[in-house]
C-alpha positions as CSV (number, residue, x, y, z in Angstrom):
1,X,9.5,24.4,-25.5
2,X,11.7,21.7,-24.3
3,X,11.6,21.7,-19.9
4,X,12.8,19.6,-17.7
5,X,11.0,18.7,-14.2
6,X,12.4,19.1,-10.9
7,X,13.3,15.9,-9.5
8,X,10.7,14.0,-7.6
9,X,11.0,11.0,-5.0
10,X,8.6,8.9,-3.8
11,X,8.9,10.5,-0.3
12,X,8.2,13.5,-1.6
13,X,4.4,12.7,-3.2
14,X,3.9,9.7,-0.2
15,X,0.9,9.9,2.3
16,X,2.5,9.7,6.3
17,X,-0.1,7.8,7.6
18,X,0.5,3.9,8.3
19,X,-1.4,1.7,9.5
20,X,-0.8,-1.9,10.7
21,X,-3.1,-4.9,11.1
22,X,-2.7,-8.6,12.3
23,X,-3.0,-10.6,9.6
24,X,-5.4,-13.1,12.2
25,X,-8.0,-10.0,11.8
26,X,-11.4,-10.8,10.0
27,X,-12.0,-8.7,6.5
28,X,-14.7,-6.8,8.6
29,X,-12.4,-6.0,11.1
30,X,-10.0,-4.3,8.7
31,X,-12.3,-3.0,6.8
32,X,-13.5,-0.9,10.1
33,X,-10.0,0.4,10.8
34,X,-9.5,1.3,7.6
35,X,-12.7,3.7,7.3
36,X,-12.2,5.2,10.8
37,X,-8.0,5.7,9.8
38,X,-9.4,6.8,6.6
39,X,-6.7,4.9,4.5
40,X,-7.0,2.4,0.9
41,X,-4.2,0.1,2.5
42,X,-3.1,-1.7,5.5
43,X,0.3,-2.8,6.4
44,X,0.0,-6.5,7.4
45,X,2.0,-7.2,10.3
46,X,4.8,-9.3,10.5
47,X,4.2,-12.7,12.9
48,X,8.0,-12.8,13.4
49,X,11.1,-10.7,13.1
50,X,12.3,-12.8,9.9
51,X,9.0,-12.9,8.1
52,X,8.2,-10.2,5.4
53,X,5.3,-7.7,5.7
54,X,2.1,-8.1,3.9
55,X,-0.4,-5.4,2.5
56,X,-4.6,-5.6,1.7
57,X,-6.2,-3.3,-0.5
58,X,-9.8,-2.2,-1.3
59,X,-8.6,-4.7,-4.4
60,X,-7.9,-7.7,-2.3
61,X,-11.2,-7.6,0.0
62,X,-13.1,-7.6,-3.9
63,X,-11.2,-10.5,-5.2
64,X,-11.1,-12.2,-1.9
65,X,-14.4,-11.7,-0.1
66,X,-16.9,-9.9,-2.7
67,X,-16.8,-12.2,-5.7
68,X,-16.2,-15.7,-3.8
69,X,-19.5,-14.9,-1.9
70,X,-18.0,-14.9,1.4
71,X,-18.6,-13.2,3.9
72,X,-16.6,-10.7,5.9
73,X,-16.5,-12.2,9.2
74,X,-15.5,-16.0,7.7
75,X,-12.3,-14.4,5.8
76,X,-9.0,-13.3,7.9
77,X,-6.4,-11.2,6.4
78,X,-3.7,-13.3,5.9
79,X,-6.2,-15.6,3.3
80,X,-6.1,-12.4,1.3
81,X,-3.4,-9.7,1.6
82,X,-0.9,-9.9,-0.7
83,X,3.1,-10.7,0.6
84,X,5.7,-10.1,0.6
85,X,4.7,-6.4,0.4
86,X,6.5,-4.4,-2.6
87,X,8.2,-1.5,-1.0
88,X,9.4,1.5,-3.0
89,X,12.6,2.8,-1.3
90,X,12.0,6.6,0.1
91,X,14.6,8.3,-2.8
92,X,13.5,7.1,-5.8
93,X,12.5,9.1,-8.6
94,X,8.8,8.8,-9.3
95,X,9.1,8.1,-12.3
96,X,10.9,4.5,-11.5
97,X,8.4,4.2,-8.5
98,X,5.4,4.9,-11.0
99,X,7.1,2.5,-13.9
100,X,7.8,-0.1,-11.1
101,X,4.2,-0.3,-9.6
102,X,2.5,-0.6,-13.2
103,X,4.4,-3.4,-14.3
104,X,4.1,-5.2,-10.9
105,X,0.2,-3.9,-11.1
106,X,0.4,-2.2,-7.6
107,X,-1.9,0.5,-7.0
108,X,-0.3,1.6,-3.7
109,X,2.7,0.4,-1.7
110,X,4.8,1.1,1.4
111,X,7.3,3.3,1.5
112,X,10.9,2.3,2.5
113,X,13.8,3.9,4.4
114,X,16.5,2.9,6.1
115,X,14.5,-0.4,6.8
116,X,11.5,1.3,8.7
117,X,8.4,1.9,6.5
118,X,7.7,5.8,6.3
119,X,4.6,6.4,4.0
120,X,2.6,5.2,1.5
121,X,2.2,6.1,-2.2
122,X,-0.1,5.4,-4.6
123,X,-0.3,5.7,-8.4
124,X,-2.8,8.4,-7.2
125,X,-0.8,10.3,-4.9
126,X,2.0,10.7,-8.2
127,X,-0.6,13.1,-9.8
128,X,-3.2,14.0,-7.4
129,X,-0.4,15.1,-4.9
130,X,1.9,16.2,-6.8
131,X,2.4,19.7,-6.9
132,X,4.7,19.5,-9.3
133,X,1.9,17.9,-12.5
């Protein structure tokens, strides 16, 4: 039996919650907000209207603070968030936002529409979330 799924966008499967940091912050201090927000990801700030957002990961504080042998309080965001931030615009199909993220090798990123982030998704949100699988 051939079936065809409903269409899907990345809006649709995207967690609401955002949250921002300054990119000046300490590792440990972004780690904090992101266990009391609960959240995998933080939206870096932008220092100035025409510079690009950033984003740090559970990934980024591993390669960045972990294996170095650093220590959370000696480490600021902006030495290890990754920018710009790869943004998934809010319509499109999941299946282009999932193919896009794995060959970029993004976990997780921001979710776009008419130039204000909305969301996040996350290669987990696609089929966790997704009523739909």
């Amino acid at each position: 039996m051939n079936r065809k799924r409903s269409f899907q966008s990345a809006k649709d499967v995207m967690t609401k919650k955002i949250v921002f940091v300054d990119g000046m912050a300490t590792a440990k201090e972004a780690v904090e907000i992101m266990r009391k927000e609960k959240v995998a990801a933080l939206i870096v700030k932008k220092r100035y209207p025409q510079d690009a957002y950033g984003i740090v990961m559970v990934y980024d504080f591993i390669k960045g603070v972990i294996i170095p042998d650093k220590t959370s309080d000696e480490v600021n965001v902006f030495e290890i968030m990754t920018k710009p931030a790869i943004c998934v615009p809010a319509n499109m199909d999941v299946r282009y936002a999932a193919s896009l993220m794995m060959k970029l090798g993004i976990r997780m990123a921001p979710v776009e529409e008419n130039g204000e982030y909305i969301g996040m998704v996350s290669l987990s949100d696609m089929i966790l979330d997704n009523l739909l699988f």
